[in-house]
VOTOR-486452 format. One line per 3 residues: their letters; for each residue x, y, z of C-alpha. Coordinates in Angstrom, 2 decimals. Each point is the difference from the previous one (the first is absolute). Layout:
% VOTOR-486452
a	X,Y,Z; ... $
***
This chain:
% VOTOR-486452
xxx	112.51,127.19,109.33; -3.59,-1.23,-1.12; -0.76,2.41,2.49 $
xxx	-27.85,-19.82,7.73; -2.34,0.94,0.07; -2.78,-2.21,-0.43 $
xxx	-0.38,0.56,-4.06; 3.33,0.15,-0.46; 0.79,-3.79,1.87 $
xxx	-2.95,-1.33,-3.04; 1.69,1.70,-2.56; 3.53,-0.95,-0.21 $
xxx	0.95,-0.36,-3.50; 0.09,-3.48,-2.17; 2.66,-1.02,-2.31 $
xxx	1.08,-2.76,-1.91; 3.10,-0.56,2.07; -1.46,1.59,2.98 $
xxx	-3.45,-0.49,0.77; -2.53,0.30,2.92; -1.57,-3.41,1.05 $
xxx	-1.07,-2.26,2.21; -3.72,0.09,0.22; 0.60,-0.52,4.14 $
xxx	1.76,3.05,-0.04; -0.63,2.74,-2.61; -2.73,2.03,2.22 $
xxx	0.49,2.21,2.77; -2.49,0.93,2.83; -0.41,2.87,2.15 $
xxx	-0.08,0.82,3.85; 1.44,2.34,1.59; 0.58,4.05,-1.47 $
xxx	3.49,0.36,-1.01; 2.84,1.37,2.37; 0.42,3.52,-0.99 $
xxx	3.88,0.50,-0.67; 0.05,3.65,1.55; -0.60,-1.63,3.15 $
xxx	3.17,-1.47,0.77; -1.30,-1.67,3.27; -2.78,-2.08,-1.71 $
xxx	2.66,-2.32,-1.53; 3.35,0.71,1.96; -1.71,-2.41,3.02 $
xxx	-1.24,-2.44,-2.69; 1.69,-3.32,0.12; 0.01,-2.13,-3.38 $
xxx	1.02,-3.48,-0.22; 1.04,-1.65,-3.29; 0.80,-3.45,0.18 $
xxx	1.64,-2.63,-2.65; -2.47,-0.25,-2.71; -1.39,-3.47,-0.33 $
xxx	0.50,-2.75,-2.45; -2.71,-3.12,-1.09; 3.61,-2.31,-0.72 $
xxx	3.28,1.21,0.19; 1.63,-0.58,-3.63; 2.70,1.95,-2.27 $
xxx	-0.84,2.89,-1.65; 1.78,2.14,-2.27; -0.22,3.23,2.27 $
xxx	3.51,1.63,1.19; -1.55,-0.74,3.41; 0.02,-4.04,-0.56 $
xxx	-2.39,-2.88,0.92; -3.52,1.23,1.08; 0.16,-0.19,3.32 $
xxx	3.16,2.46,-0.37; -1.85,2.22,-1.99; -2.95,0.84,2.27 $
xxx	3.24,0.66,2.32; 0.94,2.80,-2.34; -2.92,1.41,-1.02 $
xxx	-0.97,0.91,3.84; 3.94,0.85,0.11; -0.68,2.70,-2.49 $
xxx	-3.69,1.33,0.91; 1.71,-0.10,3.57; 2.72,2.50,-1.22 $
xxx	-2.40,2.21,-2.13; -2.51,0.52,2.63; 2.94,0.93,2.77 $
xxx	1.80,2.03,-2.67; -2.78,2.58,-1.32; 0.10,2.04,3.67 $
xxx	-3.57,-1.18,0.72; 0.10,-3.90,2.02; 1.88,-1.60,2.33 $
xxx	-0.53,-4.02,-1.38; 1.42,-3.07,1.21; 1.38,-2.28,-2.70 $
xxx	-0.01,-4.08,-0.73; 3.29,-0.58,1.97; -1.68,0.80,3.31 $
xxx	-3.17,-1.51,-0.67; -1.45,-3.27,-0.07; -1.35,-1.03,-3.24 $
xxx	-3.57,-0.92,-0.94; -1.41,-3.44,-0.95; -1.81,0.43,-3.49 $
xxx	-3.42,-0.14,1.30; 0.75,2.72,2.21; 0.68,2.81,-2.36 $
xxx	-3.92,0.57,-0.48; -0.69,-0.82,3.25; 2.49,1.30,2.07 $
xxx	0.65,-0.69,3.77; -0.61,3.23,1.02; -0.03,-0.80,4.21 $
xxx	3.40,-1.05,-0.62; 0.61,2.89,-1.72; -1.70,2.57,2.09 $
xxx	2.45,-1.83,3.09; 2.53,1.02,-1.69; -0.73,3.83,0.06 $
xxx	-0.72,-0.05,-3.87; -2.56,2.54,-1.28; 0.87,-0.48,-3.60 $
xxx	0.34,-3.63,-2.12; 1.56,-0.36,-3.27; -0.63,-3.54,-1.19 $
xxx	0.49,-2.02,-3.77; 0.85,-3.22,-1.82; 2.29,-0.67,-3.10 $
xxx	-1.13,-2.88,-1.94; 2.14,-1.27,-2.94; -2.36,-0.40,-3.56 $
xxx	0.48,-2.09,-3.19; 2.62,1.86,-2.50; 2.19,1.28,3.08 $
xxx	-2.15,3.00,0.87; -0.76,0.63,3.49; -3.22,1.15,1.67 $
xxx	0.10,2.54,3.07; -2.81,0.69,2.01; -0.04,3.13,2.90 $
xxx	-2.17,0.60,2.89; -0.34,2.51,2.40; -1.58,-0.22,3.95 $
xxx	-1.25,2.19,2.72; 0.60,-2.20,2.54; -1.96,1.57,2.77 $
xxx	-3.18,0.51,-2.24; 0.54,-3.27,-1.78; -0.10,0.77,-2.87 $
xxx	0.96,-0.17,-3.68; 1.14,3.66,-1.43; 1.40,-1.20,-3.28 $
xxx	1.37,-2.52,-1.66; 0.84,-0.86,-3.95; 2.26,-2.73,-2.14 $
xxx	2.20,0.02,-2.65; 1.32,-2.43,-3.08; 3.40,1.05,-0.90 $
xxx	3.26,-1.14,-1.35; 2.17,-1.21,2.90; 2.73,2.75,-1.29 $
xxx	-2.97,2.52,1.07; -0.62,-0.56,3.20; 1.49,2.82,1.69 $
xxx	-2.57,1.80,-1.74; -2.74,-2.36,1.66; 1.47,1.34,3.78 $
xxx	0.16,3.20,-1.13; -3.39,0.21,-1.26; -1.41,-2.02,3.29 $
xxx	1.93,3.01,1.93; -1.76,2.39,-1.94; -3.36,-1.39,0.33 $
xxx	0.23,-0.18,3.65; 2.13,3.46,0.50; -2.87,1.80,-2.31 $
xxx	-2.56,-1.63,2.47; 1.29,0.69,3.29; 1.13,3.79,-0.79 $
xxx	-2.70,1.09,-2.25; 2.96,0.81,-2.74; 1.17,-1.22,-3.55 $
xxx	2.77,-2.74,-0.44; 2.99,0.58,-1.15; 1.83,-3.17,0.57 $
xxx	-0.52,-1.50,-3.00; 2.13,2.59,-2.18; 3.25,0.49,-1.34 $
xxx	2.83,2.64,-0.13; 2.70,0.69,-2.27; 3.16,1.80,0.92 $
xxx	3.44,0.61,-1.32; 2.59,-3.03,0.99; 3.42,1.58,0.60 $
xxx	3.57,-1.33,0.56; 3.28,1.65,-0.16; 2.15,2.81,1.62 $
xxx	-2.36,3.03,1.04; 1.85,2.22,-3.10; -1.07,-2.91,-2.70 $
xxx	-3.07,-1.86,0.68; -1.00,-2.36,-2.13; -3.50,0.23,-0.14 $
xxx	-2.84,-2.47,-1.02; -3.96,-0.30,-0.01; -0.99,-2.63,2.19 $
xxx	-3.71,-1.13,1.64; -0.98,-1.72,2.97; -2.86,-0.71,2.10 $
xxx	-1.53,2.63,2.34; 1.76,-2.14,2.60; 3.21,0.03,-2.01 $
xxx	-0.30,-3.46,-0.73; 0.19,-0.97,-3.67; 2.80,1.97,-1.19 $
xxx	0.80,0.03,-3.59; 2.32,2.29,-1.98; -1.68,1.15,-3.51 $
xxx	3.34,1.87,-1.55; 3.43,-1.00,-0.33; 1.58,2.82,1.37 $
xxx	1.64,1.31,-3.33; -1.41,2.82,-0.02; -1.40,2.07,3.67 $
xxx	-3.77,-0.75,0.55; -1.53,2.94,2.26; -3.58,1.05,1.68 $
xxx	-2.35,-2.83,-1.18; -3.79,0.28,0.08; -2.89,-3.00,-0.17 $
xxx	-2.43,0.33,-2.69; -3.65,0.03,1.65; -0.71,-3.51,-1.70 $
xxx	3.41,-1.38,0.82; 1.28,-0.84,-3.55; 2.64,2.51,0.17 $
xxx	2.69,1.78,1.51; 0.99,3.40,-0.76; 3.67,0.99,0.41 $
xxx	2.76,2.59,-0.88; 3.07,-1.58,-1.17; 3.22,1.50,-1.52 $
xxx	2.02,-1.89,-2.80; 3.19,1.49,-1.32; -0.88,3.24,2.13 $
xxx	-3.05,0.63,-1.83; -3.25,-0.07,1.97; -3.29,-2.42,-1.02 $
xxx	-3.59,-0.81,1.64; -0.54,-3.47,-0.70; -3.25,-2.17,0.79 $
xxx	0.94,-3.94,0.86; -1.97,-2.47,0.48; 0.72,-2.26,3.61 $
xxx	-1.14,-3.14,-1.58; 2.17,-0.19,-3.26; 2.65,2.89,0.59 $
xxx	-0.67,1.08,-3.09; -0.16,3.96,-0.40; -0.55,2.74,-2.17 $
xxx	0.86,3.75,-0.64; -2.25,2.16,0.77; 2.43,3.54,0.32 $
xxx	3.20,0.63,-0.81; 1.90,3.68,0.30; 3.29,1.66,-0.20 $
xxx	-0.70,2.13,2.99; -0.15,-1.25,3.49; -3.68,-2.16,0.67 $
xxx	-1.20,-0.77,3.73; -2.86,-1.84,2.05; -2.33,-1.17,-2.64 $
xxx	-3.58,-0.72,1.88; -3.06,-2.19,-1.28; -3.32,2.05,0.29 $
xxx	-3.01,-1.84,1.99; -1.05,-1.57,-3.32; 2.95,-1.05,-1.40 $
xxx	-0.10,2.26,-3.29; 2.27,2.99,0.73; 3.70,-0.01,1.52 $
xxx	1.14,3.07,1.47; 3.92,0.80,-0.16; 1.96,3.02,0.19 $
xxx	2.90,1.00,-2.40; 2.10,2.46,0.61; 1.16,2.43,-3.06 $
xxx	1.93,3.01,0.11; 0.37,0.29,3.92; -3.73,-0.15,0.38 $
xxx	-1.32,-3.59,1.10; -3.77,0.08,-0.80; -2.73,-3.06,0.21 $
xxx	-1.57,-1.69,-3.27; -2.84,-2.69,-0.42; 0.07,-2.41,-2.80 $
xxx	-2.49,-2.53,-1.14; 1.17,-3.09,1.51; -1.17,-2.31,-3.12 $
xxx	3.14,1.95,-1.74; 0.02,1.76,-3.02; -1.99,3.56,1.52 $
xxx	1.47,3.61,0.02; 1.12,0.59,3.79; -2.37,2.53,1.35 $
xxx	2.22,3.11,2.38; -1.33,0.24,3.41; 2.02,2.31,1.38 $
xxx	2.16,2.93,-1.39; 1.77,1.87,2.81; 3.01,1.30,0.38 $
xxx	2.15,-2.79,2.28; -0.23,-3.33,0.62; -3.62,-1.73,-0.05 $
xxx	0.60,-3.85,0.98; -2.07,-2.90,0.97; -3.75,-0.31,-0.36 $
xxx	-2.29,-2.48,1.69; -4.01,-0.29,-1.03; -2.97,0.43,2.64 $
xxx	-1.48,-3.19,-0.17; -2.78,1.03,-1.78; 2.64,1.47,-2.59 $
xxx	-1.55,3.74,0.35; 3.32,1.57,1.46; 3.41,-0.57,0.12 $
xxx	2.81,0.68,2.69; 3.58,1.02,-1.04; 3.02,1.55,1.38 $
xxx	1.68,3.86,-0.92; 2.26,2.36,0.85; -1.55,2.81,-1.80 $
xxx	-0.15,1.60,3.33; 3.22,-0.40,0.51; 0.20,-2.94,2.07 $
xxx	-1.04,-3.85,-0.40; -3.63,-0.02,0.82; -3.25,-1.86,-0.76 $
xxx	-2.56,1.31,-2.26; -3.52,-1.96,-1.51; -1.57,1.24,-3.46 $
xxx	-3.02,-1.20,-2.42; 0.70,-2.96,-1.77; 0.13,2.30,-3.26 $
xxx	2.58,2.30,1.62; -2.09,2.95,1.09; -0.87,1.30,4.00 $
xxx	3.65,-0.52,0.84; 0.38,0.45,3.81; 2.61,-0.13,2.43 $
xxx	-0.94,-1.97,3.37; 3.36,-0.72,2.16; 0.81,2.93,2.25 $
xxx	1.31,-1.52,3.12; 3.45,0.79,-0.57; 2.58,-2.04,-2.04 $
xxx	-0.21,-1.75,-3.04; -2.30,-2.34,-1.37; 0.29,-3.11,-2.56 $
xxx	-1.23,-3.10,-1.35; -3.49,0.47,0.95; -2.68,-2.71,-0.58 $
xxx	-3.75,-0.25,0.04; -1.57,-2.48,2.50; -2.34,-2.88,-1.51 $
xxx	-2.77,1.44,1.86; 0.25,4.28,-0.98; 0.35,1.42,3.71 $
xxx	4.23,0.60,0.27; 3.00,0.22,-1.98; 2.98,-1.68,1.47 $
xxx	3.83,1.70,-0.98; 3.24,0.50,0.44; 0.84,3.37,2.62 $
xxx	3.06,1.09,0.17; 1.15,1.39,3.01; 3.94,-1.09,0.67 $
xxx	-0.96,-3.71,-0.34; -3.10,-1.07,-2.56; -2.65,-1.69,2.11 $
xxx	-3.78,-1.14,-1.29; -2.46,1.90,0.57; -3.89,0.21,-0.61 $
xxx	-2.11,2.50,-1.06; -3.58,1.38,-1.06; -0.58,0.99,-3.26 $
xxx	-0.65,3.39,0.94; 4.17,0.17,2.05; -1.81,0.15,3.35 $
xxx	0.40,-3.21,2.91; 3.88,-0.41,-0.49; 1.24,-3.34,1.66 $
xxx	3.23,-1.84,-0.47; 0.71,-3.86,0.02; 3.29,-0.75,0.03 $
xxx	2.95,1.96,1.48; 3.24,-1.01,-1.03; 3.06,1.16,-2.34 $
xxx	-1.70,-0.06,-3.68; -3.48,-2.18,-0.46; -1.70,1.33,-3.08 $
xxx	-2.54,-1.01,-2.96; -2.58,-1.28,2.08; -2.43,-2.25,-2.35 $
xxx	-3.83,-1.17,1.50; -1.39,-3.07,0.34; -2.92,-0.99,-1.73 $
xxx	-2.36,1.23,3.22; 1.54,2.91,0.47; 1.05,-0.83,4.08 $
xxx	3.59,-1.43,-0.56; 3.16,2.00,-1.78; 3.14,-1.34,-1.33 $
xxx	3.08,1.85,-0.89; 3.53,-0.37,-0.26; 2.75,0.87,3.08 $
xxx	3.78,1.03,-0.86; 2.49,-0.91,1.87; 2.09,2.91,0.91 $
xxx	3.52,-1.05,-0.03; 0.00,-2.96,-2.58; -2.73,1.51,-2.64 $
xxx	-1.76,-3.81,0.79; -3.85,0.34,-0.79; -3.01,-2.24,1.41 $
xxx	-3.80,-0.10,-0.48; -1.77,0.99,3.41; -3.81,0.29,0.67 $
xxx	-1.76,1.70,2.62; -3.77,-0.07,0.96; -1.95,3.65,0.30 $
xxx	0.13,-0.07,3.85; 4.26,0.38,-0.40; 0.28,-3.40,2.58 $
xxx	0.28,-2.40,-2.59; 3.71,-0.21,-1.85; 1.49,-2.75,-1.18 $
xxx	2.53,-0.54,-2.77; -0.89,-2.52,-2.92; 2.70,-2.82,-0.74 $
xxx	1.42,0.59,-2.91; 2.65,-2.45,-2.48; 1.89,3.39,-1.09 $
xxx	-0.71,3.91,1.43; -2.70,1.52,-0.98; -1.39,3.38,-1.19 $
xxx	-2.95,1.62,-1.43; -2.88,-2.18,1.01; -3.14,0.26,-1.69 $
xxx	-2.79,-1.95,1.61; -2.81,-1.17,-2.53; -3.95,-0.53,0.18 $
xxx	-1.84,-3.04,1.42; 0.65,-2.72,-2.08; -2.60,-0.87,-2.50 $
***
């Protein structure tokens, strides 16, 4: 058991394979306030339509999707299924919808839209460039105020342009609700196959949609609880080879990895801090399991955090990297406890009865989501000072929830209670939202990482 706004829609990042363009749509401009997400009836009511993108000549392109014309088909496909997914909006997607001449994307028909009981429009283009790369562009309507909220255009690699619908759904999620994306990130989790009593377990990544899968490891020896690095380069993981337990650091893009721990006694949940130079693990030695930091760079003495008598596990950063939460059972039962970053003001703050585990900061500072333990493991939320308990999920085992990038969405992983069968799950803060993510293999221990850079 591993038990936009405005600024943000002008400042989406360039890169060489990726990069923000087309001078028609690279600025955003502003009308109405954003919807404020605590107001559930603001946006429940709101209707968004999000027809085929449009296309100035059909042709091939070398995009999963296909030609051009199929491609705009996809990419409001996928914005379609990130904005219903996320809890927030009810959208209607390109298969329903008529789709829009050219010259109508930046100067939409918006009677015929407003006839059709559409508050919201979603609107683009894919045009194919010289050297195979594809440009994107993504524009978002009020259609009763007719108006422009936001729009902005990309020049990518046609093997990117998932990323393209993902970053149009964050651009126009961000500017409707008033909250950070999230779309545009990734998660890693442990890839399992085999009978429940010998897993074979590997580190895998997908998109925050679970599209994209790729395995990193073979298998050959059991990957467990992966972390992001904050830049993206890396992935932390605990992995056992001949029985003996190692923290490695691999990089996604070449698989190539290095040692950063290895230890004769047991090692668990190694964590990034906020800035990427510390990992936190815990080792247990003697029948006493405390928690260590070590300079992640390699080569540092590991610094003792905590020195207890019992089992000290876990450890997740505050954002801003001043605290840390972690799990006991110094008081005799599994709980959840937050400390200084260098150890000290060690307090206990779970004391709603049962047990307590695999707790983890939120993005944004204001809850911890864990594991309680009462019978079945559920999710569960709360502040950083115990207090506000609320629960998720309710079912047989979920546990390890992770947070995306915003801090609004959770994923974790479900057990199946007769089989030992695991699968990735998310679940919005309100507790409505649940949905499993498609998977090739089961799947365990996800770990969802930052906004992509």
């Amino acid at each position: 058991m591993n038990t936009m706004s405005l600024a943000l829609a002008l400042a989406l990042t360039a890169q060489p394979a990726f990069t923000q363009s087309a001078p028609d749509a690279a600025t955003a401009q502003t009308a109405e306030p954003a919807i404020d997400v605590t107001d559930d009836s603001d946006w429940q009511n709101q209707t968004i339509a999000i027809p085929s993108f449009a296309t100035n000549a059909d042709v091939p392109t070398q995009a999963s999707a296909g030609s051009t014309s199929a491609l705009g088909f996809a990419l409001a496909g996928v914005i379609t299924a990130d904005l219903q997914n996320n809890g927030l909006f009810k959208p209607t997607g390109p298969a329903a919808l008529p789709r829009p001449a050219l010259p109508q994307i930046q100067a939409p028909e918006y009677n015929n839209w407003g006839a059709r009981g559409t508050d919201m429009l979603i609107q683009g283009y894919v045009r194919a460039e010289a050297g195979g790369q594809v440009t994107i562009g993504c524009y978002l309507y009020d259609v009763a105020l007719k108006q422009q909220l936001a729009k902005a255009g990309w020049t990518l690699a046609p093997g990117d342009w998932r990323r393209a619908a993902h970053k149009c759904a964050d651009l126009v999620y961000s500017r409707l609700s008033g909250e950070s994306p999230f779309f545009d990130s990734k998660i890693a989790y442990i890839a399992e196959v085999g009978p429940k009593d010998r897993r074979l377990k590997r580190l895998a990544i997908m998109d925050s949609d679970g599209q994209n899968h790729e395995f990193l490891t073979t298998g050959q020896t059991t990957a467990l609880t992966p972390r992001w690095s904050p830049d993206y380069k890396s992935i932390l993981y605990l992995s056992y080879f001949n029985g003996q337990p190692r923290i490695y650091i691999l990089d996604p893009a070449t698989k190539s990895q290095r040692l950063l721990l290895s230890a004769k006694n047991p090692l668990f949940a190694p964590r990034w801090s906020p800035d990427g130079k510390w990992v936190l693990y815990s080792m247990a030695s003697a029948g006493n399991t405390d928690i260590y930091k070590i300079p992640a760079a390699g080569g540092g003495t590991a610094i003792k955090l905590t020195d207890s008598p019992g089992i000290d596990i876990g450890g997740s950063f505050s954002p801003d990297g001043s605290r840390i939460v972690f799990e006991s059972d110094r008081s005799g039962s599994q709980q959840i406890y937050v400390m200084n970053a260098d150890g000290s003001g060690q307090k206990r703050i779970s004391f709603f009865g049962g047990r307590g585990a695999t707790p983890e900061w939120s993005p944004r500072g204001d809850q911890i989501a864990f594991t309680h333990i009462v019978g079945n493991l559920r999710v569960a939320t709360m502040d950083p000072q115990g207090g506000s308990l609320r629960y998720l999920t309710d079912s047989w085992q979920d546990e390890a929830p992770t947070w995306a990038p915003n801090g609004r969405v959770i994923q974790f992983f479900r057990t199946a209670k007769s089989t030992g069968r695991t699968s990735v799950w998310q679940v919005d803060l309100t507790g409505r939202t649940l949905r499993k993510l498609d998977t090739p293999v089961d799947g365990s221990d996800p770990a969802w990482g930052a906004l992509r850079p």
